[in-house]
C-alpha positions as CSV (number, residue, x, y, z in Angstrom):
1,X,95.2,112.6,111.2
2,X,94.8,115.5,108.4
3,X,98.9,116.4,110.1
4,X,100.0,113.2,109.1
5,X,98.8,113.1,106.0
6,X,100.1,116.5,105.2
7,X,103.5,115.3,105.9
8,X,103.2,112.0,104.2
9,X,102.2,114.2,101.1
10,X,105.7,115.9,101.1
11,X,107.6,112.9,101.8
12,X,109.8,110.6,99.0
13,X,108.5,107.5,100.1
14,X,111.2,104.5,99.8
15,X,110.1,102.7,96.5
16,X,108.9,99.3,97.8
17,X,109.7,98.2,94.0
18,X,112.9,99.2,93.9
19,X,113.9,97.0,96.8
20,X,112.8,94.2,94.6
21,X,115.7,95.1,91.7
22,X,117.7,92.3,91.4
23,X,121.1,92.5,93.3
24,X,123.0,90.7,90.4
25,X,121.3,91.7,87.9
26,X,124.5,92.1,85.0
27,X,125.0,94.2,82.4
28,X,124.3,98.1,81.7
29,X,121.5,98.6,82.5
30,X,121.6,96.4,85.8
31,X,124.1,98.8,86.9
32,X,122.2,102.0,85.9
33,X,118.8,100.6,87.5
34,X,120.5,100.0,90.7
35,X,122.4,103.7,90.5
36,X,119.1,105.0,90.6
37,X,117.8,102.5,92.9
38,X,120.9,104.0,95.0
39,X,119.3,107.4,94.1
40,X,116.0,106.2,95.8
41,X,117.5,105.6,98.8
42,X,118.9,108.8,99.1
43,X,116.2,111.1,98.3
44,X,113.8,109.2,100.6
45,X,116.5,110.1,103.4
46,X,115.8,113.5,102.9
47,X,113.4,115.9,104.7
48,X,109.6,116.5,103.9
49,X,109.0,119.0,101.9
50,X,107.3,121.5,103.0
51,X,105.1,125.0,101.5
52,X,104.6,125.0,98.8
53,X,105.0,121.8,98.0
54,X,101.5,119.7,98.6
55,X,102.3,115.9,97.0
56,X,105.5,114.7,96.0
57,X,105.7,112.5,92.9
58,X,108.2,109.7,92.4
59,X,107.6,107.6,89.1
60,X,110.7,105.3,90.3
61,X,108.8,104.0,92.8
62,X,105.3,103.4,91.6
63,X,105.8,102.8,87.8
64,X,109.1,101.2,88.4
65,X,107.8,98.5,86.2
66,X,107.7,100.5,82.7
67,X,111.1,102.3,83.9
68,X,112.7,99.4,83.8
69,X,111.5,98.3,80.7
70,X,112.7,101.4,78.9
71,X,116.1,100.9,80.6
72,X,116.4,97.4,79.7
73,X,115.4,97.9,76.4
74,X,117.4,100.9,75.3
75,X,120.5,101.2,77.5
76,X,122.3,98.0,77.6
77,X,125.3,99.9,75.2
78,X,127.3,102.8,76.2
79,X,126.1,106.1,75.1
80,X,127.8,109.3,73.5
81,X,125.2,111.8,73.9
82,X,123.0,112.5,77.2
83,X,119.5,113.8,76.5
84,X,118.9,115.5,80.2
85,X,115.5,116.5,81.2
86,X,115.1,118.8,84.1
87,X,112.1,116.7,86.3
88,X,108.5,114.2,85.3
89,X,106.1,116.5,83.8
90,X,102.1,115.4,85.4
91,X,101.5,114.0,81.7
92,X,104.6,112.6,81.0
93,X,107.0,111.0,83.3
94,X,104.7,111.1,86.3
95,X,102.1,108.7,84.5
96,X,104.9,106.5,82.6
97,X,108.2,106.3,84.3
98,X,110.0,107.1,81.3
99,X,111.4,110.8,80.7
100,X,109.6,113.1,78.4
101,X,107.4,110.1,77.9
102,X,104.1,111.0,76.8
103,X,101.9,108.1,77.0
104,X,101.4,107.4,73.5
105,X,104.9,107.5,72.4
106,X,105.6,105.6,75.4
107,X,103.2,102.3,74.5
108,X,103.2,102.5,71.0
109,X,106.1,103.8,69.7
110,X,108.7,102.3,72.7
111,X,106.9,99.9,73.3
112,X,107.4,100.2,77.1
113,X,105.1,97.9,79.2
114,X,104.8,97.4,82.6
115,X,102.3,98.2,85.5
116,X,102.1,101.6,87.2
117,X,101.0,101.8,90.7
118,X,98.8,104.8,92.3
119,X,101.6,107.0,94.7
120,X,101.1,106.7,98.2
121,X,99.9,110.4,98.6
122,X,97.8,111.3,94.8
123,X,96.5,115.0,94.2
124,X,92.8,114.6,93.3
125,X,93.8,116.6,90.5
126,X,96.3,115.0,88.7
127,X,95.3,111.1,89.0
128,X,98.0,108.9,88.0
129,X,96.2,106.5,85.4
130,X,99.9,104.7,83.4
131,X,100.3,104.3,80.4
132,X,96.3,104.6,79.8
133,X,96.3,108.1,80.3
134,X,94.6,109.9,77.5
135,X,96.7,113.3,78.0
136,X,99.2,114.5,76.1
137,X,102.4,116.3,77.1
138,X,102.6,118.4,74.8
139,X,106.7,118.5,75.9
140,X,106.8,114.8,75.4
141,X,105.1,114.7,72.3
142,X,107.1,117.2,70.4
143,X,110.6,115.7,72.0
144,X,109.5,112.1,71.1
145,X,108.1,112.8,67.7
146,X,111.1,114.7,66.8
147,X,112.9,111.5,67.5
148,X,110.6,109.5,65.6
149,X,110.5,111.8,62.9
150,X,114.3,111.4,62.6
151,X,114.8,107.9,63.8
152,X,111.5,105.8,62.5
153,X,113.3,102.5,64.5
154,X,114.0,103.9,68.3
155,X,116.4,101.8,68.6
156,X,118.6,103.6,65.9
157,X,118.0,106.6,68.1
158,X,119.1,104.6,71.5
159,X,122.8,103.0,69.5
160,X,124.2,106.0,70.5
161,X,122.0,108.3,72.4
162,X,119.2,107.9,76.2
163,X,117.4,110.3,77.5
164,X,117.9,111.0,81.4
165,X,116.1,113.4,84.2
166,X,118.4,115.5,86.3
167,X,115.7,115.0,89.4
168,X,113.3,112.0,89.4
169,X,110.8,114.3,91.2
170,X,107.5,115.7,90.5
171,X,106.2,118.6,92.5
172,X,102.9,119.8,93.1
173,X,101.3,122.9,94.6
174,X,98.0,122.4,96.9
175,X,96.1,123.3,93.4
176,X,98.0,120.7,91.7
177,X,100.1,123.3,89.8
178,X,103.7,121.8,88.9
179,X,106.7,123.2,90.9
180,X,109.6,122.8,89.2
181,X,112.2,122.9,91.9
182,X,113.5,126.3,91.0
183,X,110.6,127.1,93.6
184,X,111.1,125.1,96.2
185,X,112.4,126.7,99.8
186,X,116.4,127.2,99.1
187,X,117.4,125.1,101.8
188,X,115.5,121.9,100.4
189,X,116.4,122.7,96.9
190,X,120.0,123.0,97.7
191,X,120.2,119.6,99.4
192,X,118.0,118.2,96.2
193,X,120.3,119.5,93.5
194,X,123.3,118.6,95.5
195,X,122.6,115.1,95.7
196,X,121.1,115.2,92.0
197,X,124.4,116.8,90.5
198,X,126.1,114.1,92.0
199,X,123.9,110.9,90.7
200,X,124.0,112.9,87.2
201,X,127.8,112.9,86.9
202,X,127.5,109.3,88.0
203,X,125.5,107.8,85.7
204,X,127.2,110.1,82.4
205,X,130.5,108.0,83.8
206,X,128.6,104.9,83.9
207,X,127.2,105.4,80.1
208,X,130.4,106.8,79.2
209,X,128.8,109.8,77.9
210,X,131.1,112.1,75.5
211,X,128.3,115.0,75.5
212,X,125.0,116.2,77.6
213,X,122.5,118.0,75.6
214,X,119.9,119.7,78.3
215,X,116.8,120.3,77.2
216,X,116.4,123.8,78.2
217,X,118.5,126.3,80.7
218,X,117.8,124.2,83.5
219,X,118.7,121.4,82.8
220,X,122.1,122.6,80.9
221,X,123.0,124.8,83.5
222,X,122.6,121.6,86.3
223,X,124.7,119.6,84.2
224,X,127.4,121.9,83.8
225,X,127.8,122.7,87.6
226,X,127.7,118.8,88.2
227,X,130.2,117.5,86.0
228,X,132.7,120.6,86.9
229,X,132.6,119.5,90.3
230,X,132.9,115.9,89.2
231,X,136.0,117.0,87.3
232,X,134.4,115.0,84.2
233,X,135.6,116.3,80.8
234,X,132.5,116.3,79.3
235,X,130.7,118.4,76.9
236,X,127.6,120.1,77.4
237,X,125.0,122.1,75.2
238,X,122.0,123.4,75.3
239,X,118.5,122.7,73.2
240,X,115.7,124.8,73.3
241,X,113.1,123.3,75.6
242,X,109.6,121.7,73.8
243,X,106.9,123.2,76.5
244,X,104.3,124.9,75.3
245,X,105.6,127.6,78.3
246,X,108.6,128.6,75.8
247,X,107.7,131.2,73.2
248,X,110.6,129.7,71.0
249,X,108.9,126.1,71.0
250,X,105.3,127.5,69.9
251,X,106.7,129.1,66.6
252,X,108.4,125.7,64.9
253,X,110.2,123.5,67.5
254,X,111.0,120.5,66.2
255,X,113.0,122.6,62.9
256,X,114.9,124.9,65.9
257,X,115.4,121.3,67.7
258,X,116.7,120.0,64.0
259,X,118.8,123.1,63.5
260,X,120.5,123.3,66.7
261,X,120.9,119.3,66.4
262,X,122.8,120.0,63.3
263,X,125.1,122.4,65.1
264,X,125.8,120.3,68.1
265,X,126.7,117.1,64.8
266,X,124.3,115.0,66.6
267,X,122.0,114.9,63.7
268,X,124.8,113.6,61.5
269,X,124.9,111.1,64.4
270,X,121.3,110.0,64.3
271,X,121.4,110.0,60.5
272,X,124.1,108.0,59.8
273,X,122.6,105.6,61.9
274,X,119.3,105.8,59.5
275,X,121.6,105.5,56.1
276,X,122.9,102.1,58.0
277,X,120.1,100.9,58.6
């Protein structure tokens, strides 16, 4: 019994609420939900992970509801920039189903609603408790309130810009320590990335994307090998990332954010769309 269960822990379940996207559903942000549904599908196909991953997290399945809120709300144009996040965060993306999305930010400032399921395998220490959960990710928090801070209406933010995750995963360790899947055995993590790199490059030709910003080295670097082999002409920069892990964020992030914002022009962006207003 314990056997099974240890392998169930390391498996990507198939999201049971995926299956229940609408076919036809038209538009944008149709197509993007069922590209990741598409996603889904694949990643479930692949092996159980094993040491030292313990549970395997996948927001698209159990808090499908408030993902597809924040899809349907903010992506129904095409976008010219590509905010890419590396994987769900335990506080953030794990407990909302929106990237970066610290719970707060999430409810009251998105104003993303929707239920969010337990997954089928939870570590005892990192309970999945939705858009109620009282933690902040500190990564979240600073990426979101930056936005705020320079869009007070998101969807002034979302005319031109969305925010994306390069994996959909969350990995934990037996003590319920993230992974990010820089650790995971190089076999599993080659057939992850592979099949990530390829749904990234997918879904910047289905937004019609002009230029990725990844949030952090990771997540730039990722998008640079996919869309090469892609043969997409697309730009791609780099902004510092917001975790309290990053020396750089703890000394002023958001002005670093602001500043290197201002040297990619996506800040003239952002603020033209405030003067418009």
């Amino acid at each position: 019994m314990e056997e099974r269960e240890a392998e169930a822990a390391g498996t990507v379940t198939e999201p049971a609420a995926v299956a229940e996207a609408g076919e036809d559903e038209g538009g944008l942000a149709g197509r993007f939900l069922r590209l990741e549904r598409e996603q889904s599908v694949l990643l479930q196909a692949l092996p159980p992970f094993g040491e030292p991953v313990s549970h395997v997290y996948h927001p698209l399945d159990y808090a499908w509801e408030p993902h597809c809120d924040f899809v349907r709300r903010y992506c129904c144009t095409p976008k010219r920039v590509l905010f890419l996040g590396m994987n769900p965060g335990p506080f953030g993306m794990a407990q909302t189903g929106v990237p970066f999305g610290e719970a707060w930010h999430v409810r009251e400032w998105l104003q993303v609603a929707g239920g969010v399921k337990k997954p089928p395998s939870e570590h005892p220490k990192r309970p999945v408790l939705g858009l109620a959960c009282q933690r902040a990710e500190v990564s979240g928090a600073r990426f979101w309130g930056l936005v705020r801070t320079l869009c007070p209406d998101p969807h002034l933010f979302f005319r031109h810009c969305f925010v994306h995750n390069h994996c959909p995963l969350l990995f934990l360790a037996s003590s319920g320590r993230n992974l990010p899947p820089t650790e995971l055995p190089p076999a599993q993590r080659d057939r992850l990335m592979v099949l990530c790199d390829r749904m990234l490059a997918r879904a910047v030709g289905l937004l019609g994307v002009g230029l990725v910003v990844g949030i952090g080295r990771y997540a730039e670097r990722r998008a640079r090998r996919a869309l090469a082999a892609s043969g997409l002409a697309v730009r791609v920069e780099g902004l510092p990332h917001p975790s309290p892990r990053n020396p750089r964020a703890n000394r002023g992030w958001e002005e670093l954010a602001k500043a290197r914002l201002g040297e990619l022009g996506v800040l003239e962006l952002l603020e033209e769309g405030v003067r418009r207003r």
